[in-house]
C-alpha positions in Angstrom: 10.2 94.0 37.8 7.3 92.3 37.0 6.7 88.2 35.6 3.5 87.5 33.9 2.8 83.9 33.4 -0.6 83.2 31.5 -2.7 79.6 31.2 -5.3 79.1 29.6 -7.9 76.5 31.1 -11.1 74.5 31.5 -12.5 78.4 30.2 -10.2 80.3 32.9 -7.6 82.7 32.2 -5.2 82.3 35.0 -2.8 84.6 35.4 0.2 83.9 37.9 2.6 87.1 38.9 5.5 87.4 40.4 7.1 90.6 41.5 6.0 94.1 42.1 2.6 95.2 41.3 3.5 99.3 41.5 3.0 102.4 38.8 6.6 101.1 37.1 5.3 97.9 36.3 1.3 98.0 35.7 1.4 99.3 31.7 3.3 95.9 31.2 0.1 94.2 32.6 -2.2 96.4 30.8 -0.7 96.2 27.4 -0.9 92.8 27.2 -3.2 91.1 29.3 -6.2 93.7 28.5 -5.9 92.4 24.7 -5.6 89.5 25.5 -8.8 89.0 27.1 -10.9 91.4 24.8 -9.5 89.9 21.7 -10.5 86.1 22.8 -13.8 87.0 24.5 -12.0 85.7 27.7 -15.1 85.4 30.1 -13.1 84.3 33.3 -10.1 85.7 34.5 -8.2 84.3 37.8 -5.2 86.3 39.4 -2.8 84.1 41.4 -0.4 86.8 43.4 1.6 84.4 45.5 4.6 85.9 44.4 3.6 89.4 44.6 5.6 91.1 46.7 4.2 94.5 46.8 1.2 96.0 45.4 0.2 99.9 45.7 -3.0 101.6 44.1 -1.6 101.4 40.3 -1.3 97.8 40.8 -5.0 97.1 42.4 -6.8 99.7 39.8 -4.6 97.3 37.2 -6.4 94.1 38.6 -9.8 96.0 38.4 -9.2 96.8 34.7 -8.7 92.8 34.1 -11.5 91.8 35.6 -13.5 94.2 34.2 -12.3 93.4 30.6 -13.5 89.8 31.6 -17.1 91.4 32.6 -17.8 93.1 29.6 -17.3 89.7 28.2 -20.2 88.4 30.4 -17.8 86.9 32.7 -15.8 87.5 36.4 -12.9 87.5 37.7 -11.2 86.5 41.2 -7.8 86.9 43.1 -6.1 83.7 44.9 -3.2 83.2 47.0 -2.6 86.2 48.4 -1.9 88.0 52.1 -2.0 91.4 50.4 -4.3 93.9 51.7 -6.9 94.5 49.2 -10.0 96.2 49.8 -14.1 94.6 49.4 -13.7 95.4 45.5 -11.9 92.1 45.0 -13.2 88.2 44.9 -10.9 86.6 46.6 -10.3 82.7 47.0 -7.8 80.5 48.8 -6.2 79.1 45.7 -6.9 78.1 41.8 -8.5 74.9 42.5 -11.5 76.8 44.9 -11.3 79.5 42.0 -12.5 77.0 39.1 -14.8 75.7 42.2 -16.8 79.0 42.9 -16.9 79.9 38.5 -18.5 76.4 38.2 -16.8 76.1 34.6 
């Protein structure tokens, strides 16, 4: 199972999940965050995964495709609070206040 909790702020989308990030629960992610972003020309797009507990290769290509959406709307994206192995493709920050530091918004 899979929480998505979404705030809106200071030009960030953060984006706070708790659960399993795994090929059950990704199309939930991707159906409505993906939208989301491309609808409201979200340029900035930060993931907070403290409460992931796992996360395979469904889960990371389901990260990508967010912060890509933010891309093609000129923007970035980063990952914060997290001890999950991810590989070099991924920003990743301490937490949401050094997130809204690095974006400079």
């Amino acid at each position: 199972m899979l929480k998505i909790n979404m705030e809106y702020r200071k030009g960030v989308l953060f984006v706070r999940l708790k659960g399993d990030l795994t090929k059950y629960t990704v199309n939930s992610l991707n159906n409505y965050l993906i939208p989301v972003i491309s609808k409201n020309g979200i340029k900035y797009i930060v993931y907070n995964l403290n409460a992931v507990t796992v996360i395979d290769n469904y889960g990371k290509d389901s990260l990508k495709k967010g912060v890509n959406a933010a891309k093609l709307n000129d923007g970035d994206g980063l990952i914060c609070n997290t001890s999950l192995i991810l590989n070099d493709e991924f920003k990743i920050v301490k937490d949401e206040l050094s997130a809204l530091s690095l974006l400079e918004v």
